[in-house]
PDB file of the backbone (N, CA, C, O) and the ligand in Angstrom, with CONECT records:
HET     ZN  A 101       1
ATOM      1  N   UNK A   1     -13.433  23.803 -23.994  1.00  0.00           N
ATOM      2  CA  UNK A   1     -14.832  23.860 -23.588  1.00  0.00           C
ATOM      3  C   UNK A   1     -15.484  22.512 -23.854  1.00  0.00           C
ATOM      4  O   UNK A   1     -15.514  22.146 -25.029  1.00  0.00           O
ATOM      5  N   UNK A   2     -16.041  21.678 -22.866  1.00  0.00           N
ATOM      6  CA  UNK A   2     -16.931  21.025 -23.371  1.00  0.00           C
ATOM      7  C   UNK A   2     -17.747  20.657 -24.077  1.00  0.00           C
ATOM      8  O   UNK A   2     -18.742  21.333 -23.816  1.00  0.00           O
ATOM      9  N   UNK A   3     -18.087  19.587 -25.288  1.00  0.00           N
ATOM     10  CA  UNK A   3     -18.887  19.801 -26.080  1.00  0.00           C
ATOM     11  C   UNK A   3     -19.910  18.501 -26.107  1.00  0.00           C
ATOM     12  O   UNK A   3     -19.738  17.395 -25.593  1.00  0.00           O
ATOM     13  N   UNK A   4     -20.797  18.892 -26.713  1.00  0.00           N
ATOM     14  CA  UNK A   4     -21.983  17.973 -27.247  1.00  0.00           C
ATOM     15  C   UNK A   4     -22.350  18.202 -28.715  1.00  0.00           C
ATOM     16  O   UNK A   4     -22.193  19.214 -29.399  1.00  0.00           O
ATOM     17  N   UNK A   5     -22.990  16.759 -29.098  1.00  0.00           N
ATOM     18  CA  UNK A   5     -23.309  16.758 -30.366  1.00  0.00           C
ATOM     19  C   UNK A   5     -24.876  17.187 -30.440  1.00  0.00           C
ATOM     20  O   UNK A   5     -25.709  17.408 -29.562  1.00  0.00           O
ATOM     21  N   UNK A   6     -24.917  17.208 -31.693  1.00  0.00           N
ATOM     22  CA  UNK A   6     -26.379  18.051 -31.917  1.00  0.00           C
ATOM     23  C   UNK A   6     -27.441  16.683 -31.491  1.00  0.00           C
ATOM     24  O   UNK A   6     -28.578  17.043 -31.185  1.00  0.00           O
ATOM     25  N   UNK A   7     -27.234  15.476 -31.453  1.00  0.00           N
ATOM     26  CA  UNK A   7     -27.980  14.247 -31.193  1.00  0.00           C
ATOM     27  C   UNK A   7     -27.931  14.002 -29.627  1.00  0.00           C
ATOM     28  O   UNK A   7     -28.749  13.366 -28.961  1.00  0.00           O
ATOM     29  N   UNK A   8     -26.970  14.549 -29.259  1.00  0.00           N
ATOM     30  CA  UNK A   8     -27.027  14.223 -27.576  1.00  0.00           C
ATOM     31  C   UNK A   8     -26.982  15.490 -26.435  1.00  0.00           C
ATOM     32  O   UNK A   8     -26.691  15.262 -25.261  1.00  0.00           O
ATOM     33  N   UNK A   9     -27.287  16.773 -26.905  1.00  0.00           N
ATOM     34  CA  UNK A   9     -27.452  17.859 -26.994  1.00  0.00           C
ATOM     35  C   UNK A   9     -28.774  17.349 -26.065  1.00  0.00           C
ATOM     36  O   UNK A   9     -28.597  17.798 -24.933  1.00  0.00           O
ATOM     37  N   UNK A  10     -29.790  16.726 -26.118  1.00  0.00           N
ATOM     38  CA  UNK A  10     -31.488  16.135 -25.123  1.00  0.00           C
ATOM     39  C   UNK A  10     -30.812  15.746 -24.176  1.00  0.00           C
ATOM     40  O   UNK A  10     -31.546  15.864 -23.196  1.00  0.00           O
ATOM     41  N   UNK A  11     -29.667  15.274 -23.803  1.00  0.00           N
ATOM     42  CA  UNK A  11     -29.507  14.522 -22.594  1.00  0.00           C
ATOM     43  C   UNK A  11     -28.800  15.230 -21.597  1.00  0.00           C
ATOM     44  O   UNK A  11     -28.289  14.647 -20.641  1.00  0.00           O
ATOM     45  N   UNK A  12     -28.723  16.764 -21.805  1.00  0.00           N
ATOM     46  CA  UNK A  12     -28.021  17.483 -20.776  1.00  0.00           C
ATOM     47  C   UNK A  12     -29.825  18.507 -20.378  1.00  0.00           C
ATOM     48  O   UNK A  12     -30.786  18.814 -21.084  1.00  0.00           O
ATOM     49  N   UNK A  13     -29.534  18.677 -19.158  1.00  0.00           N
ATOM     50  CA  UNK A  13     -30.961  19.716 -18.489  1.00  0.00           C
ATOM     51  C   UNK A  13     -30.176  21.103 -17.838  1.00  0.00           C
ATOM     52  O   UNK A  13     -28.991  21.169 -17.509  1.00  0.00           O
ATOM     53  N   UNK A  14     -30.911  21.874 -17.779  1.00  0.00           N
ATOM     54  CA  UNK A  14     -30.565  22.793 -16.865  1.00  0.00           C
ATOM     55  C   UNK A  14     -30.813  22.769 -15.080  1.00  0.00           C
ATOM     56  O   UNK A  14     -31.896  23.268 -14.774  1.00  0.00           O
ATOM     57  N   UNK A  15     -30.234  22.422 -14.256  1.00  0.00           N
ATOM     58  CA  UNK A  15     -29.975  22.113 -12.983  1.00  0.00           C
ATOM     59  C   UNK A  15     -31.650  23.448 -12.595  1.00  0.00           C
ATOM     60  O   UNK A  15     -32.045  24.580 -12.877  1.00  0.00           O
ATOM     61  N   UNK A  16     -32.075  22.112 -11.729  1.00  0.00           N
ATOM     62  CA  UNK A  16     -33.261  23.377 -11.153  1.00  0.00           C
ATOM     63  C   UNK A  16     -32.958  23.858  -9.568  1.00  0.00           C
ATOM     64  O   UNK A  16     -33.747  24.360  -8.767  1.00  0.00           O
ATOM     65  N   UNK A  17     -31.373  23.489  -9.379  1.00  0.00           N
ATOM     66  CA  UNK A  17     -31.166  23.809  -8.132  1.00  0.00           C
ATOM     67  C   UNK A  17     -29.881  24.233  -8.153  1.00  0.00           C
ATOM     68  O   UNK A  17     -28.866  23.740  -7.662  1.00  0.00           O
ATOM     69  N   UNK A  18     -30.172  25.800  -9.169  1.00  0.00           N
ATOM     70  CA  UNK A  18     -28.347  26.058  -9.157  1.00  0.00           C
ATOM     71  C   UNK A  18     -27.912  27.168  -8.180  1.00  0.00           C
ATOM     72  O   UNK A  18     -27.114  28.083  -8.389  1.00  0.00           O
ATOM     73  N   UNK A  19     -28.628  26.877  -7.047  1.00  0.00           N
ATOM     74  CA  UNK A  19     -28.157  27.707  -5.919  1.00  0.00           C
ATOM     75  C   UNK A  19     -27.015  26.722  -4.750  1.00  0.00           C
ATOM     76  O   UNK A  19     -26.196  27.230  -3.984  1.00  0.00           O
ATOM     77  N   UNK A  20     -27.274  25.318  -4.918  1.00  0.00           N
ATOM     78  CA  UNK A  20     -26.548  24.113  -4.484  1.00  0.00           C
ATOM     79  C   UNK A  20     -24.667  24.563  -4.414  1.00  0.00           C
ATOM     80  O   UNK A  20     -23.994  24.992  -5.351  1.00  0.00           O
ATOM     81  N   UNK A  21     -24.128  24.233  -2.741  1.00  0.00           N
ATOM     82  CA  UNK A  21     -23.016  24.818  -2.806  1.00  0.00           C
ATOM     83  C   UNK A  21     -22.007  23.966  -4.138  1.00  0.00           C
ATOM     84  O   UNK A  21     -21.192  24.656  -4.748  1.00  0.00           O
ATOM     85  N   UNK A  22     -22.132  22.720  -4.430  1.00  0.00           N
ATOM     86  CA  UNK A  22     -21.647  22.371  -5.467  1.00  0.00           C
ATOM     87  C   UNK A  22     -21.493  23.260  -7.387  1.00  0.00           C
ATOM     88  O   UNK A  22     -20.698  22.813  -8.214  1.00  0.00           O
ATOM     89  N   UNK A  23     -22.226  24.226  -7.624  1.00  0.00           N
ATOM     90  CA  UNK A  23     -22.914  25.039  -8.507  1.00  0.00           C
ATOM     91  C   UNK A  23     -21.589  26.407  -8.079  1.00  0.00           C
ATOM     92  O   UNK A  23     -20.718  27.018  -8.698  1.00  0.00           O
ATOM     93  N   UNK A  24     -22.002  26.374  -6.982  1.00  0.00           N
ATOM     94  CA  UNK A  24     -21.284  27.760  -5.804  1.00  0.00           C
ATOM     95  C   UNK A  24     -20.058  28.362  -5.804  1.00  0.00           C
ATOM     96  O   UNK A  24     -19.554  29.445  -6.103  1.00  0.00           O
ATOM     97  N   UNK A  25     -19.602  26.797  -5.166  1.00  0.00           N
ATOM     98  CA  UNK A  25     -18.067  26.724  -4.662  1.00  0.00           C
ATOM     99  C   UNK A  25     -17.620  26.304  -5.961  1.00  0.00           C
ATOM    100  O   UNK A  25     -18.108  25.656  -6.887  1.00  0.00           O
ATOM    101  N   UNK A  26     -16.105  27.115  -5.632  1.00  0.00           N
ATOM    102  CA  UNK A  26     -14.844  26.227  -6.053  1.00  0.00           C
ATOM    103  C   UNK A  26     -14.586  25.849  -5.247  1.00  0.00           C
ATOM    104  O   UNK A  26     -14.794  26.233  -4.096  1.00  0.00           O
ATOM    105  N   UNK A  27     -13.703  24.406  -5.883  1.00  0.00           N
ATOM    106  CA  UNK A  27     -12.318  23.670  -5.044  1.00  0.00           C
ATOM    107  C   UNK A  27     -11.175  23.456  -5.334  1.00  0.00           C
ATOM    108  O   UNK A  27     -10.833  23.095  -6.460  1.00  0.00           O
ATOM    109  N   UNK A  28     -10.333  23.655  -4.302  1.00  0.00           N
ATOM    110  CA  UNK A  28      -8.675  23.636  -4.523  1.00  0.00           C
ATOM    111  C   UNK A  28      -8.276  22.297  -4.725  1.00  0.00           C
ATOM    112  O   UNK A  28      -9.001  21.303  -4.679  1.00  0.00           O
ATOM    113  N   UNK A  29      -6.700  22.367  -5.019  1.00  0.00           N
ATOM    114  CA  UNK A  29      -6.183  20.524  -4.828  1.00  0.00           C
ATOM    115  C   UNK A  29      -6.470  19.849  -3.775  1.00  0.00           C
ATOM    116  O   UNK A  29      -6.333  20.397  -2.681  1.00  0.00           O
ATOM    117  N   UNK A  30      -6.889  18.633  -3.853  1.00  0.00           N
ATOM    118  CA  UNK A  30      -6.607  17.906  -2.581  1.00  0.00           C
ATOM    119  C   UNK A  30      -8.203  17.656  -2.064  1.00  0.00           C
ATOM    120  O   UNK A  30      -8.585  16.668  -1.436  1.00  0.00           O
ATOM    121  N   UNK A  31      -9.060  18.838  -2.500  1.00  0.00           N
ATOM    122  CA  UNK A  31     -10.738  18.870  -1.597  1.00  0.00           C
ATOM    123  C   UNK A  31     -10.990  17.652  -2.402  1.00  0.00           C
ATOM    124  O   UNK A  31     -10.552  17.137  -3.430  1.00  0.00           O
ATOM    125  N   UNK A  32     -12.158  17.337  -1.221  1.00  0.00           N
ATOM    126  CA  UNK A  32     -12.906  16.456  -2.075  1.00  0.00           C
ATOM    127  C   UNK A  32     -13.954  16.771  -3.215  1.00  0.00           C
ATOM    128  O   UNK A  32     -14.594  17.820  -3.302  1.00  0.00           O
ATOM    129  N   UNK A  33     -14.036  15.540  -4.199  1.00  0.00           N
ATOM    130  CA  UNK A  33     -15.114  15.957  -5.284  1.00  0.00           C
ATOM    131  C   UNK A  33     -16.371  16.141  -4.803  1.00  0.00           C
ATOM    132  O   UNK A  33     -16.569  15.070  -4.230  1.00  0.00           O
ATOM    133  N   UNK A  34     -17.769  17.078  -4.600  1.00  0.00           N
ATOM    134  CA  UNK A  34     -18.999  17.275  -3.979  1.00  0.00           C
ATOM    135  C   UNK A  34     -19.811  16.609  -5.348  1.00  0.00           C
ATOM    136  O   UNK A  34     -21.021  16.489  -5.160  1.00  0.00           O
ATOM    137  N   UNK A  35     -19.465  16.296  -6.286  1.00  0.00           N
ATOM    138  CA  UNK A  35     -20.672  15.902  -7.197  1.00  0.00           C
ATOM    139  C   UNK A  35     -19.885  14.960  -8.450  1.00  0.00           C
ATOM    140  O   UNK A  35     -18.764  15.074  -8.947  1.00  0.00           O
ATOM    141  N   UNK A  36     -20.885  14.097  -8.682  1.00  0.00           N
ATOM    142  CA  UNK A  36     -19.506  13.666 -10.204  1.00  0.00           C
ATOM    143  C   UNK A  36     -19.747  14.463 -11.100  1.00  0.00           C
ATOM    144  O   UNK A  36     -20.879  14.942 -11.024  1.00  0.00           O
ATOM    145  N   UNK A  37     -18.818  14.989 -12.369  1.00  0.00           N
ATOM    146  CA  UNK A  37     -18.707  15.560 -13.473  1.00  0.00           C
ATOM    147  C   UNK A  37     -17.835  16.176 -13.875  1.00  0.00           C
ATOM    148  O   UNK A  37     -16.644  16.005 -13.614  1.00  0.00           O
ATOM    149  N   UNK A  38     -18.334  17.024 -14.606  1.00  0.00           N
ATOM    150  CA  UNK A  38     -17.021  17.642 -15.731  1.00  0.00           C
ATOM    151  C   UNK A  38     -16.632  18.854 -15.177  1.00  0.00           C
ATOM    152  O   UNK A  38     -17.638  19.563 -15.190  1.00  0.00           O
ATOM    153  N   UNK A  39     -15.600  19.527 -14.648  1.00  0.00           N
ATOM    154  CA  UNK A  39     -15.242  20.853 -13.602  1.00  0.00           C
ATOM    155  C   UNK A  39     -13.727  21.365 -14.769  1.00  0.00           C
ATOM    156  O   UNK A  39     -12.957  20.682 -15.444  1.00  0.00           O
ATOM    157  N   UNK A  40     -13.810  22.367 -14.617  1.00  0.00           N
ATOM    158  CA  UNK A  40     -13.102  23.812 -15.160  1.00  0.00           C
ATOM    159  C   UNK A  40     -12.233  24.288 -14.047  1.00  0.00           C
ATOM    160  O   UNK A  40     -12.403  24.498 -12.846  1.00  0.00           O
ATOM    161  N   UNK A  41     -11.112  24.393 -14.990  1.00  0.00           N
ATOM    162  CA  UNK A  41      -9.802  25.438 -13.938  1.00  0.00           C
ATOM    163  C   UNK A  41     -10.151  26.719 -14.012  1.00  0.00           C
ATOM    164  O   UNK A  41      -9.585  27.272 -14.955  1.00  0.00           O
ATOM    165  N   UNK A  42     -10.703  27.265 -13.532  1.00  0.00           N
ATOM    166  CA  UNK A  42     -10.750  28.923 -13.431  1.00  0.00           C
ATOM    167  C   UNK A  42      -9.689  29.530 -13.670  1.00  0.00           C
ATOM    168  O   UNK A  42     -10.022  30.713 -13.740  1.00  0.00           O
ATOM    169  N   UNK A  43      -8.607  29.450 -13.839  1.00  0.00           N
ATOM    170  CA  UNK A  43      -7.264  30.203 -14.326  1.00  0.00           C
ATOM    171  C   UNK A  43      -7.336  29.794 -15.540  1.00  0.00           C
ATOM    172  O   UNK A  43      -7.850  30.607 -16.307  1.00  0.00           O
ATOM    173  N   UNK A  44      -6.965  28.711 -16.034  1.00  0.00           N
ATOM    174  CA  UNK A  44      -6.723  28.323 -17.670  1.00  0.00           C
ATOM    175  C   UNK A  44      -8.233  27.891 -18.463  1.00  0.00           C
ATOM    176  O   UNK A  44      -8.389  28.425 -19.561  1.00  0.00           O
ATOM    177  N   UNK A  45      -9.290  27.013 -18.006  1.00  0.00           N
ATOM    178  CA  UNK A  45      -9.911  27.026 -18.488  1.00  0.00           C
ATOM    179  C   UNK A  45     -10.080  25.080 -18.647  1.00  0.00           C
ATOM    180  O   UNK A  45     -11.075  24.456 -19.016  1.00  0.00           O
ATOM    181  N   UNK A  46      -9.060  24.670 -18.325  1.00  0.00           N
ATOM    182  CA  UNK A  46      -8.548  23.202 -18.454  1.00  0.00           C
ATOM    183  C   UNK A  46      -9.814  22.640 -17.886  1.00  0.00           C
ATOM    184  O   UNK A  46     -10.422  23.214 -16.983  1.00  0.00           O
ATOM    185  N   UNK A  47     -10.213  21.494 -18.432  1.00  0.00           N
ATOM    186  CA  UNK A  47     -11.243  20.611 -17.583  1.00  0.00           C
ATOM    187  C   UNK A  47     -10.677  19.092 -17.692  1.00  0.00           C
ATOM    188  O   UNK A  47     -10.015  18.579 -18.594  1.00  0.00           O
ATOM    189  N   UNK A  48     -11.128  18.580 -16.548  1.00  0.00           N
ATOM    190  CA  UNK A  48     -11.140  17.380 -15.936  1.00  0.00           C
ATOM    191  C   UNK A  48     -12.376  17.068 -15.645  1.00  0.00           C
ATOM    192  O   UNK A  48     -13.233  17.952 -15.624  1.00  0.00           O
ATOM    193  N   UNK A  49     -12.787  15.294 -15.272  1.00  0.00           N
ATOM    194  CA  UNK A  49     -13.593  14.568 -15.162  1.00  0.00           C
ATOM    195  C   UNK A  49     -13.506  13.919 -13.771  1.00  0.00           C
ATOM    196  O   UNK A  49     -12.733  12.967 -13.671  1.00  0.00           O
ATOM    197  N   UNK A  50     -14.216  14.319 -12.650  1.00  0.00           N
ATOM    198  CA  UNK A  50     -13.939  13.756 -11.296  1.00  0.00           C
ATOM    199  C   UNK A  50     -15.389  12.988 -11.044  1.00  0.00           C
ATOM    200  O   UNK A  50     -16.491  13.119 -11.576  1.00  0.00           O
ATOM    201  N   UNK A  51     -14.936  12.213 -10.094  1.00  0.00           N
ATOM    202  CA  UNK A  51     -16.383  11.201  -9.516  1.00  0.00           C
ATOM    203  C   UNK A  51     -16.385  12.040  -7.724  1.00  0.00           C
ATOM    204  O   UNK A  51     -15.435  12.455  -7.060  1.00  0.00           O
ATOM    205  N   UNK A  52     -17.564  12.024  -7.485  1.00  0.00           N
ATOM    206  CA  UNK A  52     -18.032  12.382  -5.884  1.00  0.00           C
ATOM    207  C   UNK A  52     -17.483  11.400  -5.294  1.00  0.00           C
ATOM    208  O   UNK A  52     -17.840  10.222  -5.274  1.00  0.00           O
ATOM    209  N   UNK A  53     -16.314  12.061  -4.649  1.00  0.00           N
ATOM    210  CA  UNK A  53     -15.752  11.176  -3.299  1.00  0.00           C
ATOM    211  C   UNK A  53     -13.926  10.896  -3.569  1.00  0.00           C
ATOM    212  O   UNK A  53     -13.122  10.279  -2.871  1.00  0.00           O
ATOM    213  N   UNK A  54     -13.799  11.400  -4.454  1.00  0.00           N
ATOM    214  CA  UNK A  54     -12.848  11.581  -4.771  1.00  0.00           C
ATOM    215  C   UNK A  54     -12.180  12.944  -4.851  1.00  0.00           C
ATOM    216  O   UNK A  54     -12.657  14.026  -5.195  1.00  0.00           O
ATOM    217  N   UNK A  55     -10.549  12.517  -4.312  1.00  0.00           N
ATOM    218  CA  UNK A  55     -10.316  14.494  -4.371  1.00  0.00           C
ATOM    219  C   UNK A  55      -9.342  14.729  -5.918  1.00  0.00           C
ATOM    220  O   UNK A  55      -8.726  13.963  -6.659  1.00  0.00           O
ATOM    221  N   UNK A  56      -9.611  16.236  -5.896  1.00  0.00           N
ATOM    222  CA  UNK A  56      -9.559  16.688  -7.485  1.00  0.00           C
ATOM    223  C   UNK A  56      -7.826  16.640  -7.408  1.00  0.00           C
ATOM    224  O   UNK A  56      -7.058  17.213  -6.636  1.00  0.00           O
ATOM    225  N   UNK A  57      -7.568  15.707  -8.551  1.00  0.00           N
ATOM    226  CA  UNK A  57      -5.955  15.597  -8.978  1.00  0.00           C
ATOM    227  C   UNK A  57      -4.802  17.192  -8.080  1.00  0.00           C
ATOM    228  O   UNK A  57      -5.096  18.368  -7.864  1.00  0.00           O
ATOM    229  N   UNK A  58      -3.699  16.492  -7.846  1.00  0.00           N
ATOM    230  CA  UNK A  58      -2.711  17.123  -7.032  1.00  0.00           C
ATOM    231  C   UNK A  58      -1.999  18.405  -8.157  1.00  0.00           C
ATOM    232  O   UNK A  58      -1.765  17.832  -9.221  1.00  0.00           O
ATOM    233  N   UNK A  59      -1.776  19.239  -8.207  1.00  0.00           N
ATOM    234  CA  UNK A  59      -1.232  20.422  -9.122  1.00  0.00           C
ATOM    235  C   UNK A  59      -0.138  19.723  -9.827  1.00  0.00           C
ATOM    236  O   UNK A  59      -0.166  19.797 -11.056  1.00  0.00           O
ATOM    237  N   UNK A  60       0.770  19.094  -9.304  1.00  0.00           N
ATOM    238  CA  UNK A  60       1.814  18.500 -10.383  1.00  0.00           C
ATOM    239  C   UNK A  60       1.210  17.337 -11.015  1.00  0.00           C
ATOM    240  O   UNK A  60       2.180  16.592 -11.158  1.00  0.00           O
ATOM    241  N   UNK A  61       0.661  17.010 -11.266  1.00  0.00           N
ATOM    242  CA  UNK A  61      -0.519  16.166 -12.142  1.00  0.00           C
ATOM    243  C   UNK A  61      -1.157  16.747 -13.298  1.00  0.00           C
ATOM    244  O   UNK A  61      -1.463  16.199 -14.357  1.00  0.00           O
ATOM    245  N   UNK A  62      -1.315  17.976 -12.919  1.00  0.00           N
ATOM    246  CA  UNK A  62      -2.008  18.726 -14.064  1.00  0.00           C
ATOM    247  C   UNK A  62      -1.270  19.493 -15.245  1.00  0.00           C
ATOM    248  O   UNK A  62      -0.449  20.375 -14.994  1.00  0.00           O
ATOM    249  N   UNK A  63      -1.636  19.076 -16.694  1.00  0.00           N
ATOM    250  CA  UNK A  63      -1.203  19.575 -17.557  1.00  0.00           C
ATOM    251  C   UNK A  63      -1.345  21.196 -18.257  1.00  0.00           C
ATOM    252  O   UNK A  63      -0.812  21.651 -19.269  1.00  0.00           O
ATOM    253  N   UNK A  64      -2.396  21.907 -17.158  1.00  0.00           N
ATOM    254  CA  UNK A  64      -2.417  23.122 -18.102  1.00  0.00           C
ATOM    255  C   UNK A  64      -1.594  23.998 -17.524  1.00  0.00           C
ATOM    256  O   UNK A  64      -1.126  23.792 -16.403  1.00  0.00           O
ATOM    257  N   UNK A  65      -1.216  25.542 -18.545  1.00  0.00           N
ATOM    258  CA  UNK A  65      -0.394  25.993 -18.052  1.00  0.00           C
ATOM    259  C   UNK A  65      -0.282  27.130 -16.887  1.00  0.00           C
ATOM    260  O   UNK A  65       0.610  27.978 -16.896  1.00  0.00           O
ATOM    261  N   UNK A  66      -1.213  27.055 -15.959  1.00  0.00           N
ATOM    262  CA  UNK A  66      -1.330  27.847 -14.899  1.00  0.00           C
ATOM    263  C   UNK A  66      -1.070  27.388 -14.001  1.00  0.00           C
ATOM    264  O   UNK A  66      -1.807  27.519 -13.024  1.00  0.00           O
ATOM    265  N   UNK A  67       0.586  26.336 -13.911  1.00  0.00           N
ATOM    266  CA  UNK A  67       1.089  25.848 -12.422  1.00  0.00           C
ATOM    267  C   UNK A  67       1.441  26.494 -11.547  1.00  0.00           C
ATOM    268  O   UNK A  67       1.139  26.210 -10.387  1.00  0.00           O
ATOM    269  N   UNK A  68       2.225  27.609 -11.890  1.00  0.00           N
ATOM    270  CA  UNK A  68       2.339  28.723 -10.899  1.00  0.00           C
ATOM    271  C   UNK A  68       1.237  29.916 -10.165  1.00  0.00           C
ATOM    272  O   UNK A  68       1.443  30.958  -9.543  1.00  0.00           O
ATOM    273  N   UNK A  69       0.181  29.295 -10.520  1.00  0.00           N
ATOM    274  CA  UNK A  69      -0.852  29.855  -9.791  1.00  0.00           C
ATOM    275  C   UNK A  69      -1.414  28.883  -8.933  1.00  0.00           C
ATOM    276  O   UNK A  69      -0.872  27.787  -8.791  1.00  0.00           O
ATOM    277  N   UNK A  70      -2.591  29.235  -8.274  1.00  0.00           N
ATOM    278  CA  UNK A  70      -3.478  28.434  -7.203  1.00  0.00           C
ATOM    279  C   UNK A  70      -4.701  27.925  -8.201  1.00  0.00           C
ATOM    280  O   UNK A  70      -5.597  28.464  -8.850  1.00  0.00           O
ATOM    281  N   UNK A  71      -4.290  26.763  -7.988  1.00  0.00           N
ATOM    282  CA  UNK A  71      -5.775  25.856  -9.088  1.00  0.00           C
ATOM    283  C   UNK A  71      -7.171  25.636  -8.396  1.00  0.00           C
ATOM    284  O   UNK A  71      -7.200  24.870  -7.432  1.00  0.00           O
ATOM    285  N   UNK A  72      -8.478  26.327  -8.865  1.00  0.00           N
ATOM    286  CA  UNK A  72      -9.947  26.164  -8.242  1.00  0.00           C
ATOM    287  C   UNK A  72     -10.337  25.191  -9.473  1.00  0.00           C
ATOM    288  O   UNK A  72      -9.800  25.150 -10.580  1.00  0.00           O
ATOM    289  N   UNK A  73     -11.354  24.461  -9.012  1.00  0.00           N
ATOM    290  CA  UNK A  73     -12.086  23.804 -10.096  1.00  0.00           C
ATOM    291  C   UNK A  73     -13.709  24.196  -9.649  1.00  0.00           C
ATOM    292  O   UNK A  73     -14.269  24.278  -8.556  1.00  0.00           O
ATOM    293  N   UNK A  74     -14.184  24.402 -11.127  1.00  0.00           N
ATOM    294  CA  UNK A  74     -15.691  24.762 -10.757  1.00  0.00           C
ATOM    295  C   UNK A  74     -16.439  23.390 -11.687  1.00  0.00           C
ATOM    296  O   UNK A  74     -15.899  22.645 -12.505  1.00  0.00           O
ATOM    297  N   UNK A  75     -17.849  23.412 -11.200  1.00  0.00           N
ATOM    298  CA  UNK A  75     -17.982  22.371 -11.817  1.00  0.00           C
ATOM    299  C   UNK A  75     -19.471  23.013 -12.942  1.00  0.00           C
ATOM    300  O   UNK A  75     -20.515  23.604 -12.667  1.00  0.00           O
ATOM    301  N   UNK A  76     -18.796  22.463 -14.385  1.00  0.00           N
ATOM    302  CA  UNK A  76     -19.694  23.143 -15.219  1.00  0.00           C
ATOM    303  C   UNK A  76     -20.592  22.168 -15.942  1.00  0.00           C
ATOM    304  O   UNK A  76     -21.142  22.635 -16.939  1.00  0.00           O
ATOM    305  N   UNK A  77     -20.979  20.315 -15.506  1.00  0.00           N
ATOM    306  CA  UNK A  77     -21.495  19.697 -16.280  1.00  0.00           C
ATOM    307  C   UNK A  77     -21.637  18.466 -15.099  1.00  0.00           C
ATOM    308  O   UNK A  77     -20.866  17.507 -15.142  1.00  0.00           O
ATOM    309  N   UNK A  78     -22.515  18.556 -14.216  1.00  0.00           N
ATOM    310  CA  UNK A  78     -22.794  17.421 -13.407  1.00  0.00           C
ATOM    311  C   UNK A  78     -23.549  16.147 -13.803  1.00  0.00           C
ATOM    312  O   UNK A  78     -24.722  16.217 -14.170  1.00  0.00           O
ATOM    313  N   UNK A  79     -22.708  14.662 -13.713  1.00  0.00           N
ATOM    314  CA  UNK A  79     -23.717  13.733 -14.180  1.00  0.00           C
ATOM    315  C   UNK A  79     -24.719  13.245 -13.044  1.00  0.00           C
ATOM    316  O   UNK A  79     -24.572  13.434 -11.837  1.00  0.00           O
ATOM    317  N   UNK A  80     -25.752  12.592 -13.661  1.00  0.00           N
ATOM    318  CA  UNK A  80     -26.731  12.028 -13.041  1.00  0.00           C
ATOM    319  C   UNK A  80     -26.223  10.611 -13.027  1.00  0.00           C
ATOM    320  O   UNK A  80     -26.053  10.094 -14.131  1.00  0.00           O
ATOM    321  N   UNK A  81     -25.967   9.939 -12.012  1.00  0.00           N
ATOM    322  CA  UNK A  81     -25.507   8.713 -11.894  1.00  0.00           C
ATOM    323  C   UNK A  81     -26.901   8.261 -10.921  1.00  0.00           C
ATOM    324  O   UNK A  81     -27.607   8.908 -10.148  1.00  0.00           O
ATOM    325  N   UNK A  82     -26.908   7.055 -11.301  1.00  0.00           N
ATOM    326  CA  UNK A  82     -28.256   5.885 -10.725  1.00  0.00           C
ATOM    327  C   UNK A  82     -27.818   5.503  -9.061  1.00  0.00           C
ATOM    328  O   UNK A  82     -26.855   4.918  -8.564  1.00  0.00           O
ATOM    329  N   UNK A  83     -28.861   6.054  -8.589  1.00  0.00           N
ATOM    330  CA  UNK A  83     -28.353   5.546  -7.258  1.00  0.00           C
ATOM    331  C   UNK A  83     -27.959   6.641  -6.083  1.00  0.00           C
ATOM    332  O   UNK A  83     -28.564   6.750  -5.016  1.00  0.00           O
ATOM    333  N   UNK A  84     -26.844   7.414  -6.490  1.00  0.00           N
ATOM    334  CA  UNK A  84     -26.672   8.949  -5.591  1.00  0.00           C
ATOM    335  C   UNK A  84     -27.563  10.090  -6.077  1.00  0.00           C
ATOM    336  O   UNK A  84     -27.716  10.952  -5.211  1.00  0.00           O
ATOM    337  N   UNK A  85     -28.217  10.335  -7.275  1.00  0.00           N
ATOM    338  CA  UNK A  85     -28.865  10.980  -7.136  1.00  0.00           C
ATOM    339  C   UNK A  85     -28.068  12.248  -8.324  1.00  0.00           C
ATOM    340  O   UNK A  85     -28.624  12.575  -9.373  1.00  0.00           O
ATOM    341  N   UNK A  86     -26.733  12.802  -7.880  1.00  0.00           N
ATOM    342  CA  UNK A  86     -26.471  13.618  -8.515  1.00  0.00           C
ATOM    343  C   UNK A  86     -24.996  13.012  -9.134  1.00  0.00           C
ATOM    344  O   UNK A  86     -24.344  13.678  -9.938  1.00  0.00           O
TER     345      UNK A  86
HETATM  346 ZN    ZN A 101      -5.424  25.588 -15.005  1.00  0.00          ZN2+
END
């Protein structure tokens, strides 16, 4: 699980637009990233760090142990980067 410290704990918000298909959807291997941040395997729980515009690492790449399943990533910690906006 992702964590924060009790000092940087101010610098995360609650999204005022968590109806956004990024919030929504999962994505499989190969899609592209819809937002930069921190996204969750829905089978194991594993997280990775992707940037928008990039597609989410290939299944034999990935270290957790739900290879024999179909890998979704949800995204549970979007950064605010200067410039795109989300
Ligand atoms: Zn997994």
């Amino acid at each position: 699980m992702a964590q924060v410290a009790i000092d940087t704990k101010k610098y995360l918000s609650l999204t005022d637009k968590p109806s956004e298909d990024h919030w929504q959807k999962v994505y499989g291997i190969g899609s592209k990233v819809p937002a930069s941040g921190i996204y969750r395997c829905t089978t194991c729980g594993d997280e990775i760090t992707s940037n928008k515009g990039d597609q989410f690492p290939p299944q034999n790449k990935t270290q957790h142990p739900c290879q024999d399943e179909k890998i979704y990533w949800e995204l549970i910690v979007m950064t605010q980067t200067k410039g795109s906006g989300r």
